[in-house]
ZAMARGU-4260 file (C-alpha; in steps of 0.2 Angstrom, whole numbers, plus 5000, padded with zeros to 4 digits):
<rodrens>
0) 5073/5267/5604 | 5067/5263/5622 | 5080/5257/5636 | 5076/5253/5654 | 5084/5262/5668
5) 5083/5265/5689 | 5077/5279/5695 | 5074/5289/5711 | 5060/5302/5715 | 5068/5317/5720
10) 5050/5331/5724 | 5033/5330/5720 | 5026/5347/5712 | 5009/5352/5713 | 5002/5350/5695
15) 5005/5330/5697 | 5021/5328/5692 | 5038/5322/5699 | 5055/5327/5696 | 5067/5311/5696
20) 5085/5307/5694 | 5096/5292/5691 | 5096/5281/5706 | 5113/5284/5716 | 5120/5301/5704
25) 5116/5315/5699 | 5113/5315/5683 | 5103/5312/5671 | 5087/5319/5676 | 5069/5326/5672
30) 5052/5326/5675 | 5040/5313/5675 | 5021/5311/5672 | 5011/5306/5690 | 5000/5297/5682
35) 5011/5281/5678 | 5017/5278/5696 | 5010/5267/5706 | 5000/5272/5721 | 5009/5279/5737
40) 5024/5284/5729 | 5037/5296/5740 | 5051/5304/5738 | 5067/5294/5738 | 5055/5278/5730
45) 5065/5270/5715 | 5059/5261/5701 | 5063/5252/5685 | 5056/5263/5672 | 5058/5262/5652
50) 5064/5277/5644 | 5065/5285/5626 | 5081/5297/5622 | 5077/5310/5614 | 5087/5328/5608
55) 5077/5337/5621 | 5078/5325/5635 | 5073/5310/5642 | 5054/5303/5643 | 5049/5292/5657
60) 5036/5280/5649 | 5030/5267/5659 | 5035/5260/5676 | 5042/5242/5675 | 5039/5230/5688
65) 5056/5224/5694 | 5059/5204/5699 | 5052/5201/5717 | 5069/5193/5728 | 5061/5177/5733
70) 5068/5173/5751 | 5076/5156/5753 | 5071/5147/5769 | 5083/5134/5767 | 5096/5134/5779
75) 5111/5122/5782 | 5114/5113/5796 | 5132/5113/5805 | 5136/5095/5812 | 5147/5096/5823
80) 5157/5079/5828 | 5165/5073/5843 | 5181/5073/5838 | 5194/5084/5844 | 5199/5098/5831
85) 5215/5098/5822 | 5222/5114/5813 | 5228/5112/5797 | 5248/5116/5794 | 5256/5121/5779
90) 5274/5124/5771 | 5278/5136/5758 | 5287/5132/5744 | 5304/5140/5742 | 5305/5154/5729
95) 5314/5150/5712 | 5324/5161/5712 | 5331/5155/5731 | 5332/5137/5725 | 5343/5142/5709
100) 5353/5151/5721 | 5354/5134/5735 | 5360/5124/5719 | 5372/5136/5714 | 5378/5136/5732
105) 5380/5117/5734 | 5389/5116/5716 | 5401/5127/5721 | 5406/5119/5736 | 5406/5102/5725
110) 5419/5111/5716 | 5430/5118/5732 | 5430/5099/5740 | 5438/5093/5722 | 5454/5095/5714
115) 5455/5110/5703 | 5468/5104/5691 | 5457/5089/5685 | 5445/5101/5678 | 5459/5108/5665
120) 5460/5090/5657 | 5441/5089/5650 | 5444/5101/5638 | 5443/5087/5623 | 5425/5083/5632
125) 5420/5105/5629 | 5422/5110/5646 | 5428/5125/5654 | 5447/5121/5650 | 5458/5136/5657
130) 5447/5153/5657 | 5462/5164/5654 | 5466/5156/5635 | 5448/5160/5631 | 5444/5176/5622
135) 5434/5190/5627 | 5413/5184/5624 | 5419/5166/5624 | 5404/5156/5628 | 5413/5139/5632
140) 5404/5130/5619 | 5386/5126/5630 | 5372/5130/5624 | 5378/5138/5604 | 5396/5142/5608
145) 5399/5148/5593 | 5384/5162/5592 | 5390/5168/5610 | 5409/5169/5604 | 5402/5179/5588
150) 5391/5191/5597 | 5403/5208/5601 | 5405/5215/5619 | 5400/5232/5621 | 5404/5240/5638
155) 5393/5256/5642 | 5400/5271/5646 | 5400/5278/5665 | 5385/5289/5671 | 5386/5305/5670
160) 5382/5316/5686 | 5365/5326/5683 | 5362/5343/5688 | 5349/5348/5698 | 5332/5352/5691
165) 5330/5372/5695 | 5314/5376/5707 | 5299/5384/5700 | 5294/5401/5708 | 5283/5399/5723
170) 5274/5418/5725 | 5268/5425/5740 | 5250/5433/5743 | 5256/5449/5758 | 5255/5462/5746
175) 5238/5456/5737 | 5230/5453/5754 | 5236/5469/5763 | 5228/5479/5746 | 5213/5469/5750
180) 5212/5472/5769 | 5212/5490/5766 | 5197/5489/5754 | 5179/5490/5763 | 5169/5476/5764
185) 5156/5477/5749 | 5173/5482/5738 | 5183/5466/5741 | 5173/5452/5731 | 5174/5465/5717
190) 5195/5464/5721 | 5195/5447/5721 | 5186/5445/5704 | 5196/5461/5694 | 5210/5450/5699
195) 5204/5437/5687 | 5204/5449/5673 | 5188/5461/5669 | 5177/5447/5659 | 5176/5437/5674
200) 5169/5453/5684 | 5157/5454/5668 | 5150/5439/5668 | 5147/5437/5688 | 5140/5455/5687
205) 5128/5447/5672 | 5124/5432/5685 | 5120/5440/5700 | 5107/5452/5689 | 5096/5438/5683
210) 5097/5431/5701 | 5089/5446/5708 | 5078/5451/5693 | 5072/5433/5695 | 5068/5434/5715
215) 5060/5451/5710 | 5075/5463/5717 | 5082/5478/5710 | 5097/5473/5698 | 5114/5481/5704
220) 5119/5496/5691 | 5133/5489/5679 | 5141/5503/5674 | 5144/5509/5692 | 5151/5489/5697
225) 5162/5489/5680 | 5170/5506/5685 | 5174/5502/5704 | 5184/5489/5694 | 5194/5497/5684
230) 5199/5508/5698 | 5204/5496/5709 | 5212/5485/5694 | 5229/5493/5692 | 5235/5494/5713
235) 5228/5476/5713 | 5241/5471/5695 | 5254/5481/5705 | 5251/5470/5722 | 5251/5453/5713
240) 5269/5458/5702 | 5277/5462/5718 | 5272/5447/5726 | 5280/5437/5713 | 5294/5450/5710
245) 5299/5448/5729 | 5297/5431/5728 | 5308/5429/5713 | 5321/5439/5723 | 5322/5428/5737
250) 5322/5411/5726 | 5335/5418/5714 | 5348/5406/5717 | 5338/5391/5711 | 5324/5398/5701
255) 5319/5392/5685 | 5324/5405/5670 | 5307/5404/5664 | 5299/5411/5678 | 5309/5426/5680
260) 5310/5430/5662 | 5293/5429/5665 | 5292/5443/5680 | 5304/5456/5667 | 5290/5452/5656
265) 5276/5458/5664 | 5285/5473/5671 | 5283/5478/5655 | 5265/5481/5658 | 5262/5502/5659
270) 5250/5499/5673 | 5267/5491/5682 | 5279/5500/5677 | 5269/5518/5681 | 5273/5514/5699
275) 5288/5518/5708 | 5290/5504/5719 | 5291/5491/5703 | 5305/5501/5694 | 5321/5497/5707
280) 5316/5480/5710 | 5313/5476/5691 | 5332/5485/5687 | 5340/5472/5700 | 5331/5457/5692
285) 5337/5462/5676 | 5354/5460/5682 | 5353/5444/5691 | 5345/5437/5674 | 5359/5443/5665
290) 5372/5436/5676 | 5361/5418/5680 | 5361/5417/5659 | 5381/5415/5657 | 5383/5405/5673
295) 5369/5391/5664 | 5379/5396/5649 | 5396/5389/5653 | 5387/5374/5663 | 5377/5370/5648
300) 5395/5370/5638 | 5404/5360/5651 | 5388/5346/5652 | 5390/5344/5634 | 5408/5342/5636
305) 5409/5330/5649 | 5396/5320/5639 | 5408/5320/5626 | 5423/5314/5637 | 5414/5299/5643
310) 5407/5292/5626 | 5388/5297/5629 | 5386/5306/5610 | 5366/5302/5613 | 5366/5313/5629
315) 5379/5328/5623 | 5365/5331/5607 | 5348/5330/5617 | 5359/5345/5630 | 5365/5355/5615
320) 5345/5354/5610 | 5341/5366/5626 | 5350/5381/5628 | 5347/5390/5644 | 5342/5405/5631
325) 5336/5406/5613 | 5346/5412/5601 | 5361/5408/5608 | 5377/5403/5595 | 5385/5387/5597
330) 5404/5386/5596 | 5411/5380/5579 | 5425/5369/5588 | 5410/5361/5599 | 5400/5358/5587
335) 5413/5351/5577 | 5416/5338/5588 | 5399/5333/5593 | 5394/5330/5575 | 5410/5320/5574
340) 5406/5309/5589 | 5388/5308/5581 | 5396/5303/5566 | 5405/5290/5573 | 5390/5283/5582
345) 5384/5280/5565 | 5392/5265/5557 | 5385/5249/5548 | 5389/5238/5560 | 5375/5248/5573
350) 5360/5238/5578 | 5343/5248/5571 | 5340/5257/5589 | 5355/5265/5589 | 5355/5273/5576
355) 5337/5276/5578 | 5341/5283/5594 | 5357/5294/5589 | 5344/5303/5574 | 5330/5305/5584
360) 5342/5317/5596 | 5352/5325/5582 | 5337/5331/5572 | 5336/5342/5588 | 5353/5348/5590
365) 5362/5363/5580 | 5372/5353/5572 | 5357/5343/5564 | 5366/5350/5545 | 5385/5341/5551
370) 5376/5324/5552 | 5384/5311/5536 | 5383/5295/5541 | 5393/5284/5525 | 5383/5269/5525
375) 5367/5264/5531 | 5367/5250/5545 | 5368/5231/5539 | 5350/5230/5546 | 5337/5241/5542
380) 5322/5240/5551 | 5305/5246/5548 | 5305/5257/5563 | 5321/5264/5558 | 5313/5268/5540
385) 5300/5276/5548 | 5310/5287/5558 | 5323/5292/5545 | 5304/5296/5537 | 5298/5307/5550
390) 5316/5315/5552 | 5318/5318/5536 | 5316/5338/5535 | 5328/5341/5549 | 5340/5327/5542
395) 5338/5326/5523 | 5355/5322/5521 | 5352/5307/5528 | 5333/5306/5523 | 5343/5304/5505
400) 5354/5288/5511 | 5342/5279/5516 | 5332/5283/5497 | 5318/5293/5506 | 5311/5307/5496
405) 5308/5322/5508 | 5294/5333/5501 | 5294/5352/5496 | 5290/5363/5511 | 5288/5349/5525
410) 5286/5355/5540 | 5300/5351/5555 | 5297/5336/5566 | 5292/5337/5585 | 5303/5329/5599
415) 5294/5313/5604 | 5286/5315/5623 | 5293/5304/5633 | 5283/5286/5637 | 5279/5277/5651
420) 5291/5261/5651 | 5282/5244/5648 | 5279/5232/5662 | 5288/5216/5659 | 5282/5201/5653
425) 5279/5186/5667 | 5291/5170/5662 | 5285/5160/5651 | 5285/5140/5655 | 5302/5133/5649
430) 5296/5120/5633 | 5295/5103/5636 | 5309/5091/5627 | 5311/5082/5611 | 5308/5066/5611
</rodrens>
C-alpha cells in the first residue's frame, strides 16, 4: 500500500540516480530513480513523493505536486483616532484559599468582641456547648455528627530517624592510565580495547580488515593483533583492580558492602591474584569487610528494634527483609516479637490497606511462617483478595484464611517496585443545592 511522504535529495550519482532521505532526519532513506524528478533538481531540493513499503525497502514512485501557498495581498489597515490612549487596569482576584482564611480571621474576632459564656447556653440549638464534656472524635453534631463521633481516632506513630544510604565506590583511572602511558603508541588502542574484554578486540580487528580490504590495503595480521592482546591483558586486569581496590580503601568508611564484596570477588581472579602487589591489599580488605559486616549487623538489629518501640510494625518487617549479609540467622527472641506486633497489626477491625499493607512486608520478612492472623478483616476488598492471592506461597497460612487455594510448586512472589505517587485530583465544583 502506497503512502506520501517529504523527502530531501542528498547526492546525485552518475548512472541517473539520486540518493534521498526524509526531509529534516536521517532516516529513512534510499535511492530513487532520476527519471521522475522534475527538471533542475539539486541536492537539498524536497519533494512530496508517493512511496511503497516493502521488505527490502522503500520505492520512490512518482513525484507529487505539493499545494502552491497562494500569497494573500490583503492587508488591514490600522486607524488610528485622535483620542488620547488609556491603559487598561486590572485587579486580581484574591486566592480561595486567602479568602477562607480572611473569614475565618473576621469570625474569630466576632467571637473575641462577644461574651463567651452565652455560647455555652445554645446547646439545646446543637452548637458547640463546652468542648471539654465532648468525647474524643466528637463532631459537634454539623454536618453527620453521629458518623464523625463513630469514626475511631488513630494517632500515627513518630518517625523514625533514617540511616544514611551508604556511597557507592567511585574508582580511580592513575594505575590504568600509567600502564597505558608506558605502552608505545601503536600498542595503546589495542590496551584500551583488551580492556573491554577480548571479543571487543575481535570484532574491531574484524572491522578494520574489511575497511582496508575494501580501500584496497593490506589487512592487518590477526593472529599477531590477537596475541599482542593477551599479553598486555593481565598487567591491564591488574591496573583496573587496583584502582578500584585503592579506591575502596579510601571510601571504606561509607562504602556500600556490595561493592567491596565485589573487589574480594575479583581478586579471586588467577590473573590478579598472581601478582604480588594485589595480595596485601586484598588481605586488609578482607578484614575491613568482616569487621563493616557486624557493625551493619548490630545497626540492622537496633533499626528493627527501634521500629518496634515506636509502633511502626510495617517498617520493622520490610528492615528485617534486608540483611547487611545473606544467610544471616535471625534471633528467635526478635523474631518472636516482630511476628507478634505483625500479629497484632492484623485484627478485624483493620481497614483492607492495612492489612494489605502489613502482608505485603511480611511475605518478605523471616518470619513470614510466624504470621496467624485469627480473623480476617470486616471488610474485604478485592485488592486485598488479590494480594492474599499473589502472597499466597510465602503466606499460605493466611492464603487458607481467607479460603484461597495455593497451588502445588508455586513459585514465591516478588517485592512490588516501588511507584511513582499519583498526582492529585483538581477540586471538584461544590453541587449546587436542593430545592
Amino acid at each position: 500500500m502506497s503512502r506520501r511522504i517529504d523527502i530531501e535529495l542528498t547526492s546525485s550519482q552518475p548512472d541517473g540516480s539520486w540518493t534521498w532521505r526524509a526531509a529534516g532526519a536521517r532516516v529513512p532513506k534510499g535511492v530513487l530513480d532520476g527519471g521522475i524528478l522534475p527538471e533542475g533538481a539539486r541536492v537539498g531540493d524536497e519533494f512530496k513523493v508517493e512511496v511503497n513499503q516493502e521488505i527490502d525497502g522503500i520505492t520512490v514512485l512518482s513525484v507529487v505536486q505539493g499545494r502552491e501557498k497562494v500569497e494573500r495581498t490583503e492587508v488591514l489597515e490600522l486607524l488610528v483616532g485622535d483620542e488620547p490612549f488609556e491603559p487598561v487596569t486590572q485587579q486580581l482576584a484574591k486566592k480561595e484559599r486567602g479568602q477562607r482564611r480572611d473569614r475565618d480571621d473576621r469570625g474569630r474576632g466576632r467571637r473575641d468582641r462577644g461574651d463567651r459564656g452565652d455560647r455555652g447556653d445554645r446547646g439545646d440549638r446543637g452548637g458547640r456547648g463546652d468542648r471539654s464534656d465532648r468525647p474524643a472524635g466528637d463532631g459537634g453534631g454539623r454536618g453527620g455528627g453521629g458518623d464523625r463521633r463513630s469514626r475511631p481516632s488513630f494517632t500515627p506513630p513518630p518517625e523514625v530517624p533514617k540511616r544514611p544510604k551508604a556511597k557507592r565506590l567511585r574508582p580511580g583511572s592513575a594505575r590504568r592510565n600509567e600502564v597505558l602511558a608506558g605502552l608505545p603508541d601503536e600498542q595503546r588502542p589495542i590496551a584500551e580495547l583488551a580492556l573491554q574484554g577480548m571479543p571487543a578486540v575481535r570484532q574491531r580487528l574484524r572491522e578494520e580488515n574489511q575497511r582496508l580490504t575494501a580501500d584496497g590495503k593490506a589487512p592487518m595480521p590477526e593472529g599477531s593483533v590477537i596475541k599482542l592482546a593477551e599479553d598486555l591483558l593481565p598487567q591491564l586486569r591488574v591496573a583496573e583492580w587496583l584502582d578500584r581496590a585503592e579506591a575502596a580503601k579510601r571510601q571504606i568508611e561509607h562504602l556500600d558492602l556490595r561493592d567491596l564484596r565485589s573487589v574480594l570477588a575479583a581478586a579471586d581472579d588467577p590473573v590478579v591474584t598472581r601478582d604480588e602487589s594485589t595480595r596485601a591489599l586484598a588481605s586488609e580488605l578482607r578484614e575491613s569487610l568482616q569487621r563493616k559486616q557486624e557493625e551493619e549487623l548490630q545497626l540492622w538489629f537496633g533499626d528493627i528494634t527501634t521500629a518496634l518501640d515506636v509502633g511502626r510494625v510495617i517498617r520493622a518487617l520490610r528492615l528485617s527483609s534486608q540483611p547487611p549479609k545473606a544467610g544471616v540467622p535471625f534471633p528467635t527472641e526478635l523474631a518472636q516479637r516482630l511476628a507478634a506486633g505483625a500479629n497484632a497489626s492484623l485484627t478485624p477491625t483493620d481497614g483492607p490497606d492495612r492489612w494489605a499493607a502489613v502482608l505485603e512486608a511480611a511475605a518478605f520478612s523471616p518470619v513470614r511462617s510466624l504470621i496467624a492472623p485469627t480473623e480476617v478483616p470486616a471488610t474485604v476488598s478485592a485488592d486485598l483478595t488479590a494480594t492474599v492471592t499473589r502472597l499466597g506461597p510465602a503466606l499460605p497460612q493466611v492464603a487458607a484464611l481467607f479460603g484461597i487455594e495455593v497451588p502445588a510448586g508455586a513459585t514465591m512472589p516478588k517485592p512490588l517496585r516501588p511507584t511513582s505517587r499519583p498526582k492529585k485530583a483538581p477540586p471538584s465544583a461544590p453541587a449546587p443545592p436542593e430545592a
